[in-house]
C-alpha positions as CSV (number, residue, x, y, z in Angstrom):
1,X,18.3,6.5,25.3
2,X,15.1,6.1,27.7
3,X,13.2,7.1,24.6
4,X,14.6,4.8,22.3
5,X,14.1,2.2,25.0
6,X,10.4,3.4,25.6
7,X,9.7,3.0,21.7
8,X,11.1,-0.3,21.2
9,X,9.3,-2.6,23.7
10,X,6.2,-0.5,23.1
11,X,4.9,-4.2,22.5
12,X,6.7,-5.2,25.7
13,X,4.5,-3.1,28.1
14,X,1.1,-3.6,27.3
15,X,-2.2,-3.4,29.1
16,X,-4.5,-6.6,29.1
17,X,-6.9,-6.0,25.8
18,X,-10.9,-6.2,25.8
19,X,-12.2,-9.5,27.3
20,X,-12.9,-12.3,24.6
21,X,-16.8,-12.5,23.1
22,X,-17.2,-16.2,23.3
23,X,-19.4,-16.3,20.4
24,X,-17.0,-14.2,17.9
25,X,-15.7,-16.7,15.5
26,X,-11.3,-16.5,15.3
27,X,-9.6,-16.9,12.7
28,X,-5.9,-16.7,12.3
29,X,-3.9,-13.7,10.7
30,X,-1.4,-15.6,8.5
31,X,2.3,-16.2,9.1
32,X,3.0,-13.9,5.9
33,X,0.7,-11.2,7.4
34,X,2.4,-10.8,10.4
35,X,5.8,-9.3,10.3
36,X,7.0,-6.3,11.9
37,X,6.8,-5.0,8.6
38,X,2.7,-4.9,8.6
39,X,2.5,-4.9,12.1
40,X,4.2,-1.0,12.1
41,X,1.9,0.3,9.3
42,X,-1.5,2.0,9.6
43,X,-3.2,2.7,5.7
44,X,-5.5,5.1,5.0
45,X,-6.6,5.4,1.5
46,X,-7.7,8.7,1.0
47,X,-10.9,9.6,-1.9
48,X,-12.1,12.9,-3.6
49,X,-15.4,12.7,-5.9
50,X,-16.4,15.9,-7.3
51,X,-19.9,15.0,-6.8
52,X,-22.2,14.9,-3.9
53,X,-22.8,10.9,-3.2
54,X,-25.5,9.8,-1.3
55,X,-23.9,8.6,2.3
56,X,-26.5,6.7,3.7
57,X,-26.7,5.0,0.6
58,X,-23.0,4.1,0.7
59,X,-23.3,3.0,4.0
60,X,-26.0,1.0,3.4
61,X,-24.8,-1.0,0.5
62,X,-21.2,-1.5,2.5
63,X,-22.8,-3.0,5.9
64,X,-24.8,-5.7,4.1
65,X,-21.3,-6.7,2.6
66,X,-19.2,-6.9,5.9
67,X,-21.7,-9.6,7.0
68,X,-20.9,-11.7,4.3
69,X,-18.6,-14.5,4.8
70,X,-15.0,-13.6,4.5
71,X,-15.0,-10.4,3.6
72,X,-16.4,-9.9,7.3
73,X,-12.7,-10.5,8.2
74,X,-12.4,-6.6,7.6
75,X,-15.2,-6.7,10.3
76,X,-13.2,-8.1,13.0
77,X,-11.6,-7.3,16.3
78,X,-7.4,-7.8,16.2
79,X,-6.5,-9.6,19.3
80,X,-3.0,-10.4,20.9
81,X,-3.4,-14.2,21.9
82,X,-0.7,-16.1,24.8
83,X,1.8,-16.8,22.0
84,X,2.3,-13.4,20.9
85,X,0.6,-14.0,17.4
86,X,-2.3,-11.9,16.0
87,X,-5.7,-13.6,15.5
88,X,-8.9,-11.7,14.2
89,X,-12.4,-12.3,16.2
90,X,-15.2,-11.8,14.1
91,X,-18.9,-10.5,15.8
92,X,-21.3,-13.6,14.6
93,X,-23.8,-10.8,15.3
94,X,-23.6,-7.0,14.5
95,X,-25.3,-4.4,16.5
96,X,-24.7,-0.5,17.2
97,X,-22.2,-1.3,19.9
98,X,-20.2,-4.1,17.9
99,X,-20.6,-2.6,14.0
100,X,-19.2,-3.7,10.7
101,X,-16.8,-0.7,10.3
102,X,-16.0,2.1,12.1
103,X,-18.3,4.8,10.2
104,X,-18.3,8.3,10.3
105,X,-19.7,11.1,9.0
106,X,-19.1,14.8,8.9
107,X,-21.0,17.0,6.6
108,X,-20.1,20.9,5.9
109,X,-22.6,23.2,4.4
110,X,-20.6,24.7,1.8
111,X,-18.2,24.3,-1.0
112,X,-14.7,22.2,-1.3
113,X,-12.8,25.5,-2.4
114,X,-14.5,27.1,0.9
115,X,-13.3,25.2,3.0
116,X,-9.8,26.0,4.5
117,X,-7.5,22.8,4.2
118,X,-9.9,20.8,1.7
119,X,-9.2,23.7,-1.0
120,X,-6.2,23.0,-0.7
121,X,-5.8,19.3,-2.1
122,X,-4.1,18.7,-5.0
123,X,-5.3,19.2,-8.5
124,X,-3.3,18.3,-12.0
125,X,-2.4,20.9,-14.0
126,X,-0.7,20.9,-17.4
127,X,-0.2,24.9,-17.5
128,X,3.5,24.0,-16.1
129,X,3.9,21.2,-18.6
130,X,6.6,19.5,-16.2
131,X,5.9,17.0,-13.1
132,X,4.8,18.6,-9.8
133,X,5.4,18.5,-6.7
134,X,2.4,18.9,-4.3
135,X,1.8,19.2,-0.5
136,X,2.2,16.0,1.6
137,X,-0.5,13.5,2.2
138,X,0.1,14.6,6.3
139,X,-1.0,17.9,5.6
140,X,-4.3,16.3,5.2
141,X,-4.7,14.1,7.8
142,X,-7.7,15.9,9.6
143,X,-10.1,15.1,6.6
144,X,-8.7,11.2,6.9
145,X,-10.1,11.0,10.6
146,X,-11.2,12.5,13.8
147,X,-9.6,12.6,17.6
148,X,-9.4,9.3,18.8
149,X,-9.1,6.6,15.4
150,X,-6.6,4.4,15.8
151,X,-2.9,5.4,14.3
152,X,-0.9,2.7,15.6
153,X,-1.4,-1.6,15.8
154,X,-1.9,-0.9,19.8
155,X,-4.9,1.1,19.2
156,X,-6.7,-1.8,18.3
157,X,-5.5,-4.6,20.3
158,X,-6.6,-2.2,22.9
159,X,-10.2,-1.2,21.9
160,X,-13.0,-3.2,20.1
161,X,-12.7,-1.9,17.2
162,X,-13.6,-3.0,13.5
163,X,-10.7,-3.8,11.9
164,X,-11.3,-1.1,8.6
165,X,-12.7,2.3,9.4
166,X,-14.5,4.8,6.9
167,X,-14.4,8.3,7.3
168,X,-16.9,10.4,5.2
169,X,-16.4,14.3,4.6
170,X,-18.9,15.6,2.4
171,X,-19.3,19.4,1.0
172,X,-22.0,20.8,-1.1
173,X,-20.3,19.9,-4.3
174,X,-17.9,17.1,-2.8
175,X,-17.5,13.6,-1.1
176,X,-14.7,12.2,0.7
177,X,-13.9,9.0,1.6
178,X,-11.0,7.5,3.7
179,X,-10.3,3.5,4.3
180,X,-8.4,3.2,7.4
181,X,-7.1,-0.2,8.3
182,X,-4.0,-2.0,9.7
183,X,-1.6,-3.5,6.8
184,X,-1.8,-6.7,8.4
185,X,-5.2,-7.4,7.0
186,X,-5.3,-5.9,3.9
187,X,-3.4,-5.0,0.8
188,X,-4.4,-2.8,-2.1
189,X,-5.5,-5.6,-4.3
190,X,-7.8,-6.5,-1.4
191,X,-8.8,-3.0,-1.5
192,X,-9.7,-2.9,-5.3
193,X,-12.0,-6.4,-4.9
194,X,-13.4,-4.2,-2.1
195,X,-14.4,-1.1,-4.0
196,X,-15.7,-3.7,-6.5
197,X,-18.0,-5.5,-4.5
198,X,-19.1,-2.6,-2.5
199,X,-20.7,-0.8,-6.0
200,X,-22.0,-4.1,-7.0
201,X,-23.9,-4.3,-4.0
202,X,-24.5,-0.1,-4.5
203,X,-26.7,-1.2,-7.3
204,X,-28.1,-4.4,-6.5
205,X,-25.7,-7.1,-8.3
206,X,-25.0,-8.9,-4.9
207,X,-25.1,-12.3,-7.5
208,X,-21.9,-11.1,-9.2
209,X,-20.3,-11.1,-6.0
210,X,-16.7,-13.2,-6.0
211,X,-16.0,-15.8,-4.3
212,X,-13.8,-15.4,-1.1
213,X,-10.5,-16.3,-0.1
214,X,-8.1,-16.0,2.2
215,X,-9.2,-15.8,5.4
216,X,-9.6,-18.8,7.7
217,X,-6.0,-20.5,5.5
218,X,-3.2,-18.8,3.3
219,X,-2.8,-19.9,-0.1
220,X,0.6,-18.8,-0.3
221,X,1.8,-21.2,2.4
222,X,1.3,-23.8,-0.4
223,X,3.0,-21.4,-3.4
224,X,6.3,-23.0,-3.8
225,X,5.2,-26.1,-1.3
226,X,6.6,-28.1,-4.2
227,X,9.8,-26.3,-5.4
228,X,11.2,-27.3,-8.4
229,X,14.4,-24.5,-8.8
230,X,16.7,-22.5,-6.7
231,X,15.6,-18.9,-6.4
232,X,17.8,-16.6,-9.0
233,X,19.1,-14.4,-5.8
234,X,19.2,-17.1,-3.4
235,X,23.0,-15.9,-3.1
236,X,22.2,-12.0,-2.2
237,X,20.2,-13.1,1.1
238,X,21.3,-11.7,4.2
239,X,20.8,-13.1,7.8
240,X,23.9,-12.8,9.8
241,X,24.1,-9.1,8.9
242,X,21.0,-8.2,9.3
243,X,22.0,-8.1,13.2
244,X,24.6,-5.6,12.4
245,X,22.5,-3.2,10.3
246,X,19.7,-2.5,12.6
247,X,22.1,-1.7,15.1
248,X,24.0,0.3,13.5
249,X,20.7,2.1,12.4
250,X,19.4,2.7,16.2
251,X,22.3,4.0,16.9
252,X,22.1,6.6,13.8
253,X,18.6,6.9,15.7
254,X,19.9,7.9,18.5
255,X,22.1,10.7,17.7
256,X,18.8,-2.9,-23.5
257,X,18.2,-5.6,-25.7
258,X,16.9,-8.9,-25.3
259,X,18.2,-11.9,-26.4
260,X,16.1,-12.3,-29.5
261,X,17.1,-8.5,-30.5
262,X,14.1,-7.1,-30.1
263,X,13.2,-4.2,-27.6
264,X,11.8,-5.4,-24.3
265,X,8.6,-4.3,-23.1
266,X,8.8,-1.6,-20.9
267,X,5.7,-0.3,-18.6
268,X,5.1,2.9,-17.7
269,X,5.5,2.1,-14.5
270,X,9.0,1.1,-15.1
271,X,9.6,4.1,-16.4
272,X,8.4,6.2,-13.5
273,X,10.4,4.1,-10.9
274,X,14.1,4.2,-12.6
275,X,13.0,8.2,-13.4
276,X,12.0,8.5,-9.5
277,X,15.2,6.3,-8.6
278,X,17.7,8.6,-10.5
279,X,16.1,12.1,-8.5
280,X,15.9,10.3,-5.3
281,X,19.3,8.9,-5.2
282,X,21.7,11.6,-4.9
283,X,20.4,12.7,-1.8
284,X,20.1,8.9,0.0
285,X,23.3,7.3,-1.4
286,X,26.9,7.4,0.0
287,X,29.2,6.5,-2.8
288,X,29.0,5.9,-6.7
289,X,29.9,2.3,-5.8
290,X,27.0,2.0,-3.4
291,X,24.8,-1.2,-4.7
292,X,21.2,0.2,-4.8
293,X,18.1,-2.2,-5.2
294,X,15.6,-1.2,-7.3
295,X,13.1,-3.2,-6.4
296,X,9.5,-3.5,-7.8
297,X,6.5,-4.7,-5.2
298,X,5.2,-8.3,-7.0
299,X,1.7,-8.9,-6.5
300,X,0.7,-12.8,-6.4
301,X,-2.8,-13.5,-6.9
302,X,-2.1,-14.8,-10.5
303,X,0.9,-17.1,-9.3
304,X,-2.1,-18.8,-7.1
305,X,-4.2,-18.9,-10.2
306,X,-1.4,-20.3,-11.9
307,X,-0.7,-22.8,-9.5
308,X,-4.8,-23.8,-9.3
309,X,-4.7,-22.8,-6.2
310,X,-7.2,-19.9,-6.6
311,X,-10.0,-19.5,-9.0
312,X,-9.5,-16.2,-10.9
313,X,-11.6,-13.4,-10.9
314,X,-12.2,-14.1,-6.8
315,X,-11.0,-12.0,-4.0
316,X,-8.4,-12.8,-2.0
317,X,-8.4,-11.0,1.5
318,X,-5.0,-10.6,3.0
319,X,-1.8,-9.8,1.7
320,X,-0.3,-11.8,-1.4
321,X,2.4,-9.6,-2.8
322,X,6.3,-10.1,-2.4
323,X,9.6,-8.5,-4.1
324,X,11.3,-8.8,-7.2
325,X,14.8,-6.3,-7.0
326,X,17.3,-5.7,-9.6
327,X,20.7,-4.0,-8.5
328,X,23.1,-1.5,-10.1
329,X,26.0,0.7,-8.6
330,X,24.6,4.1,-7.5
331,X,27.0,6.0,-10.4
332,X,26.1,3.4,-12.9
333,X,22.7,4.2,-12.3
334,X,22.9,8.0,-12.1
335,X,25.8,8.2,-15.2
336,X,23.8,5.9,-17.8
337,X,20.8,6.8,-19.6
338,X,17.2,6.4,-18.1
339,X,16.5,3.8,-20.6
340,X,19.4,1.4,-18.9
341,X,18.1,2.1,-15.6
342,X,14.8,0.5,-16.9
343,X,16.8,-2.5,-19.0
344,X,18.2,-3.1,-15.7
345,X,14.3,-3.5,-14.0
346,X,12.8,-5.5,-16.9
347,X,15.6,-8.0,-16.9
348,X,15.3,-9.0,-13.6
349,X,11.4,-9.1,-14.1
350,X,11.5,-11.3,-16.6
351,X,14.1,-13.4,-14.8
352,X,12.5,-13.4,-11.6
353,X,8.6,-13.3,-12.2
354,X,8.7,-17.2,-14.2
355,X,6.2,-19.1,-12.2
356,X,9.2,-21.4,-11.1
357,X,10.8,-18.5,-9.7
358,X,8.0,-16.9,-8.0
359,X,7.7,-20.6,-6.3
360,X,11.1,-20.8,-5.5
361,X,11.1,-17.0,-3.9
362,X,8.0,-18.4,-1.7
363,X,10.2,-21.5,-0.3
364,X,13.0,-19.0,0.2
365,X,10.9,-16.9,2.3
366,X,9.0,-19.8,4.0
367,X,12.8,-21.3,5.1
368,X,14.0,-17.5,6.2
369,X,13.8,-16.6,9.7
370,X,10.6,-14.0,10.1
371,X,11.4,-10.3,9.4
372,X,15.3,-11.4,8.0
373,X,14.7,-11.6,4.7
374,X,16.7,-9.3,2.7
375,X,18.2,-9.2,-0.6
376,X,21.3,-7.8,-1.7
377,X,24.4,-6.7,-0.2
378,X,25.3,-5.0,3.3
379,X,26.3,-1.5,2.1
380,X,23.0,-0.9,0.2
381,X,20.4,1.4,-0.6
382,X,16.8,0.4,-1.7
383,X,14.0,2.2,-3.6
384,X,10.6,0.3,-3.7
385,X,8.0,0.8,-6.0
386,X,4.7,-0.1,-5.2
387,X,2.6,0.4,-8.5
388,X,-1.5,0.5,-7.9
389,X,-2.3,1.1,-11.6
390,X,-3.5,-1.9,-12.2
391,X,-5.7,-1.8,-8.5
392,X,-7.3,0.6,-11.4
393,X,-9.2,3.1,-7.9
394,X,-9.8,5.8,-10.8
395,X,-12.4,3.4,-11.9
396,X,-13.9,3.0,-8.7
397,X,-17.9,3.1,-9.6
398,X,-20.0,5.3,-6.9
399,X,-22.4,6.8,-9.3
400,X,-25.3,4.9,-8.2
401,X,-25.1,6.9,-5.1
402,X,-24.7,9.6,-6.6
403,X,-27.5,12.8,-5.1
404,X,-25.8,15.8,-7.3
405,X,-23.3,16.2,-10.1
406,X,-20.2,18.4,-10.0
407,X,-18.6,20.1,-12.4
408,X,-15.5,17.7,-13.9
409,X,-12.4,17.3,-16.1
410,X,-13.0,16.5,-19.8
411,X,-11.8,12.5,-19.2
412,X,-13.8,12.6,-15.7
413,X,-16.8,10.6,-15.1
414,X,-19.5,11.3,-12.5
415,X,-19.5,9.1,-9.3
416,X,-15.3,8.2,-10.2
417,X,-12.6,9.7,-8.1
418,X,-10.5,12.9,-9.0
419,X,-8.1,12.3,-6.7
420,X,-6.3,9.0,-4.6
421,X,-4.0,9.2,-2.2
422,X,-2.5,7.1,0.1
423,X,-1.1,8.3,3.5
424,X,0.4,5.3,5.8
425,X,1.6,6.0,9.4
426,X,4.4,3.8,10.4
427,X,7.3,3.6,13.3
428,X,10.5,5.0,13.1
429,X,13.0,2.2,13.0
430,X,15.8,0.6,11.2
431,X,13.8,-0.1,8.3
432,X,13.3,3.3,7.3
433,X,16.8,4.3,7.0
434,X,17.6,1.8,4.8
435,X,14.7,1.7,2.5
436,X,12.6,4.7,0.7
437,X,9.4,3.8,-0.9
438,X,7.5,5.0,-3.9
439,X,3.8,4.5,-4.3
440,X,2.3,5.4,-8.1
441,X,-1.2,5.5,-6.6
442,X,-3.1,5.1,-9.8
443,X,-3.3,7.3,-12.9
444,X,-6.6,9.4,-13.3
445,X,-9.3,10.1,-15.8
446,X,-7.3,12.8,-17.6
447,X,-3.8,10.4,-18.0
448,X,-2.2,12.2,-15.1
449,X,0.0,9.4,-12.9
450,X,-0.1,10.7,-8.8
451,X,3.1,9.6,-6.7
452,X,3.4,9.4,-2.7
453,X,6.4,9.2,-0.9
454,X,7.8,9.9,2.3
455,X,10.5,11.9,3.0
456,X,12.3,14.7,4.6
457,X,11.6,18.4,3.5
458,X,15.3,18.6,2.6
459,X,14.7,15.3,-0.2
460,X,11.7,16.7,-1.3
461,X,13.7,20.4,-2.3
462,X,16.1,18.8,-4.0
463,X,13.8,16.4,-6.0
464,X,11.9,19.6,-6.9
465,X,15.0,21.4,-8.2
466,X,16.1,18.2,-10.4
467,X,13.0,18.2,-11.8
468,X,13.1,21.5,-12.9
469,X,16.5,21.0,-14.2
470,X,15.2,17.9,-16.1
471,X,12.3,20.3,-17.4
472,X,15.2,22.5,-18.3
473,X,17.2,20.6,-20.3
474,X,14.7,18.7,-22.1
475,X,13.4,22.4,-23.5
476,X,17.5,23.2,-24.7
C-alpha cells in the first residue's frame, strides 16, 4: 500500500523547480493539452536510415528552425506555475547552456549488423508470408537515449531542459534518430510538419516554411464554440462511474451496406484495427456480452480548416486529435466476420466525423469535467487505434544530408527511413487496465504496415499463436 501511495501523489511531493529566467517568454500549455492523460506519457519516435547522414548538417538545419517563432515552443522549458497548470518558458536567447533541443550524439566505428542490440532491430520479411511478430520497442531503449534523459513529466519540471530531445546513433552504414518529448506538447501530426520543415530548411527552402499555429491560443477551444447539434453518443458518457472504476482498478493494482446499397469505403487501416481487435480480445475480455469500444484516434486539423479557423497547409503545434468509438458485444465481434467488425467502425465514422458532430464532440468535452470523459458503458473494454499513415514518416526527406549511401530495399529511397517506431513510457494507473492501444506507425517503402503495442508477454504469445492459426486456415 505505501507504494501505491508513493506513486500516486508523485505530483504531491515535489521539489521547488529551476528559478524563473525573467526574460523567457511564457506561454500557456492548453486546457486540452493538459490532462493526466498527456501529462503520464513520455514519446520517443524512434528512426533507422540505411545511410550514413551528415549530423552536423542535420543539426544545423534543425537549430536555425527552433528559433523561429512558434515552432520554438518545442524549445522551451515545462514549468509547474502556483495553480498547478503547466506553462512553457521559452529562452529569447539561445546559448550552449540554454539550447534549442537536447542533442546528442554517439558515433560507432563499425557496421549496424556489428553492433550487438542495433543488429537486432526489426526488418520485414515476406519469406514467412504471414504477419510478424517482432521484439518490443523496450528492448531498444539504449539506442533511444543515454543515462540521465528525462523518462517521466518530473524530469523536466525539475531540470532546464528543452522540451524535445534528439538522440543520434550513427554506424558506418547507418543513422539513427530518436525525438523525445512529453505528449503534452506535441502530437504526431506536429511531428510530421516538424520533419517537413526541418528538410526544407536541410536544403535551403526556409521560404516554404508554414505558417504557425498553436501556441500562444488553442484553436480547438473555439471548435464547437457555436454548437449547432447534440453529439451522437452524448448518452454513453460516463461521470459518476468513473469514480468507481479507477478504484476498483487500484485496487486490482494492488494485489455492411450503406444506405444507398453500395459498399462503404473501407481503409486499410480499418481493416488492421477490427483484424488487431479480434486477436487482442480473447485475452482482455471477460464475457461474450462484454461491450468493447473500438475506437479510432480522430485527428482535427481539417475540422479547424473547416471551420476557417486555420489556414490549411500550416502547422499546428500542440495536440488537436480526439475520439470517434463504435461498440459491439465482445462475442458479436469475435463470432461475425472481419468484414462486420469493420462495417461496425465505418458506420460510426461516418456518423460521427460530420463537421456538426466533430463540433458537437468539442462542446461535449469542453462541458465534461477534466480527465472524466468517457464513452460507453461501465463493464467495458476498449482498443484504440492510433493510425500515423497519413503522418506519411516513410517519406520523411534526409537525403540532402546525406555523406554515404547504403545498400536498400527495391521500394527504398536514399536519405528515407527503413524503419519507425514508436516507444512511449507512461505510469501504471487505472487507465491502462481499461484501455489497450494500437499504433500502425506508418507503412514503409516496400508496402509493409509496422504495429506497436503494449502489452504483457502472455498477450503477445497468444496473439502470435492466432496469427499462425489465421495463416493456417487461410492456406486450408
Amino acid at each position: 500500500m505505501a507504494i501505491l501511495s508513493s506513486i500516486l501523489s508523485a505530483f504531491a511531493r515535489k521539489p521547488p523547480g529551476p528559478p524563473i529566467v525573467a526574460t523567457d517568454t511564457i506561454v500557456p500549455i492548453h486546457s486540452e493539452d493538459d490532462n493526466s492523460r498527456h501529462r503520464g506519457y513520455v514519446m520517443n519516435l524512434f528512426v533507422r536510415f540505411d545511410d550514413v547522414l551528415n549530423v552536423e548538417k542535420l543539426q544545423q538545419s534543425l537549430f536555425p528552425l527552433l528559433k523561429r517563432p512558434g515552432w520554438n515552443k518545442l524549445s522551451g522549458r515545462l514549468r509547474l506555475n502556483s495553480k498547478g497548470t503547466i506553462e512553457c518558458h521559452t529562452p529569447t536567447v539561445f546559448d550552449a547552456k540554454r539550447p534549442q533541443a537536447d542533442w546528442y550524439h554517439e558515433a560507432y566505428a563499425v557496421n549496424l549488423a556489428e553492433h550487438s542490440l542495433a543488429s537486432r532491430l526489426p526488418r520485414a520479411s515476406s519469406a514467412q508470408g504471414i504477419p510478424q511478430l517482432v521484439e518490443n520497442t523496450a528492448d531498444f531503449y539504449a539506442l533511444m537515449h543515454k543515462p540521465g534523459d528525462p523518462q517521466v513529466l518530473q524530469d523536466w519540471l525539475q531540470s532546464d531542459r528543452p522540451g524535445l530531445g534528439v538522440h543520434v546513433v550513427t554506424f558506418t552504414d547507418a543513422t539513427l534518430i530518436t525525438l523525445r518529448f512529453s505528449h503534452l506538447l506535441a502530437d504526431k501530426v506536429t511531428l510530421k510538419s516538424l520533419f517537413k520543415a526541418w528538410s526544407l530548411v536541410l536544403q535551403g527552402r526556409e521560404a516554404e516554411l508554414p505558417p504557425v499555429y498553436g501556441v500562444e491560443t488553442s484553436l480547438l477551444e473555439k471548435l464547437g464554440a457555436d454548437q449547432k447539434a447534440p453529439y451522437g453518443l452524448t448518452d454513453k458518457l460516463l461521470i459518476a462511474y468513473m469514480k468507481a472504476l479507477r478504484d476498483a482498478a487500484l485496487l486490482d493494482l494492488e494485489d455492411d451496406k450503406s444506405e444507398d446499397g453500395k459498399p462503404p469505403f473501407v481503409s486499410e487501416g480499418d481493416v488492421l484495427l477490427a483484424w488487431w481487435a479480434r486477436l487482442l480480445i480473447p485475452n482482455v475480455s471477460t464475457s461474450a456480452k462484454q461491450t468493447v469500444g473500438i475506437i479510432n484516434v480522430l485527428e482535427l486539423r481539417s475540422f479547424l480548416v473547416a471551420a476557417r479557423l486555420f489556414p490549411k497547409g500550416s502547422a499546428y503545434i500542440a495536440n488537436a486529435h480526439s475520439l470517434v468509438p463504435a461498440f459491439l458485444p465482445a462475442g458479436e465481434l469475435l463470432t461475425s466476420s472481419l468484414g462486420h467488425g469493420v462495417g461496425v467502425m465505418r458506420r460510426a465514422l461516418a456518423t460521427l466525423t460530420t463537421q456538426e458532430q466533430v463540433e458537437a464532440l468539442m462542446a461535449l468535452q469542453r462541458a465534461t469535467p477534466k480527465d472524466m470523459f468517457v464513452l460507453g458503458d461501465a463493464g467495458m473494454t476498449m482498443v484504440v487505434g492510433t493510425n500515423w499513415t497519413k503522418a506519411k514518416m516513410y517519406d520523411i526527406d534526409f537525403s540532402q544530408a546525406l555523406e554515404r549511401e547504403g545498400p536498400h530495399s527495391a521500394g527504398q529511397r536514399a536519405g528515407r527511413p527503413s524503419l519507425v517506431y514508436s516507444h512511449s513510457i507512461q505510469p501504471l494507473g487505472w487507465q491502462n487496465f481499461l484501455i489497450k492501444i494500437i499504433a500502425i506507425t506508418g507503412k514503409d517503402a516496400d508496402g509493409n504496415y509496422w504495429l506497436y503495442g503494449n502489452y504483457t508477454k502472455k498477450t503477445w504469445a497468444q496473439i502470435d499463436q492466432a496469427i499462425k492459426k489465421e495463416a493456417s486456415e487461410l492456406d486450408n
